[in-house]
Every structure is written in C-alpha cells, then in structure tokens.
C-alpha positions in Angstrom: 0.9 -3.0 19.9 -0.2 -5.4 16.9 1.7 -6.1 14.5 0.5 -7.1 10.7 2.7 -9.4 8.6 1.5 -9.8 5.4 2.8 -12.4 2.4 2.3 -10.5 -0.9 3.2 -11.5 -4.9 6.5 -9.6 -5.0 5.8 -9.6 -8.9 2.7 -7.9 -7.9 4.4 -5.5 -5.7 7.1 -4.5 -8.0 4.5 -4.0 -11.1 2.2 -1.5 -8.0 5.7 -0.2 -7.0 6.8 0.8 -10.8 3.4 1.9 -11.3 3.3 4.7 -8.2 6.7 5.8 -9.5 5.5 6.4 -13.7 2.2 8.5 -11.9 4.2 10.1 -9.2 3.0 8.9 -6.7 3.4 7.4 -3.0 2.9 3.0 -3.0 0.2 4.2 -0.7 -1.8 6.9 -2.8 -1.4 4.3 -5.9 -3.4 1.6 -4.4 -5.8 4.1 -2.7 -5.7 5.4 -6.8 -6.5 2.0 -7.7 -8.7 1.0 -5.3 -11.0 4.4 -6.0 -11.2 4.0 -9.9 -12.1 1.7 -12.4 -9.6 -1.0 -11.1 -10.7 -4.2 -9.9 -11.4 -4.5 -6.1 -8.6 -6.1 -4.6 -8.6 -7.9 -1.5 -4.6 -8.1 -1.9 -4.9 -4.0 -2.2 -6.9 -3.4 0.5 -5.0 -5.7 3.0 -1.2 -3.7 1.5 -2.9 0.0 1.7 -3.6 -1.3 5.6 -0.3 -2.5 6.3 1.0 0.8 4.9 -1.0 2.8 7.1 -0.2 1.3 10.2 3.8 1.5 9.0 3.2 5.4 8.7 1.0 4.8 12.2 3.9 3.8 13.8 6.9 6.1 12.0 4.2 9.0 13.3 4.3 7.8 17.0 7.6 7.1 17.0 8.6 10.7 16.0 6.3 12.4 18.2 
C-alpha cells in the first residue's frame, strides 16, 4: 500500500482546522468547501484533502 507523507504550514493547518470547527464542519468538507467557492486554488489544499481521503481509505478498509 502507498503511503503519502506530506509537510504542511502547521499555522496553516490550525487557521483550516479552526475554520472547519466555526462552520461545522469536517477538516475534509472545509477544504473541499474552500476548494469549490470563491477561495483561491490551492495546491497545498488539494494535496491535504488527498491525504485525508486516503486516511479515511484506509480507517474504511481497516474496519471492514
């Protein structure tokens, strides 16, 4: 199985982090959120909501 390490901003990540919590939502469903509207394209976004999809990926398999 591949595995993805990525090295992020962790300012960046707490500012996406606090963000998902004020909108109730997932990490995941606030960078698809940003990613989808009127926010910048970001390759940093794009390469976290993959990461955070192949987490779930894997917690899924695992369960099954």
């Amino acid at each position: 199985m591949a595995r993805v390490i990525l090295e992020i901003d962790t300012q960046l990540y707490r500012l996406l982090k606090s963000a998902a919590e004020t909108n109730h939502l997932s990490l995941e469903e606030e960078c698809c959120r940003r990613l989808m509207g009127a926010e910048r394209r970001s390759r940093y976004l794009q390469a976290l909501l993959a990461e955070l999809r192949a987490e779930d990926e894997q917690r899924r398999a695992k369960s099954h």
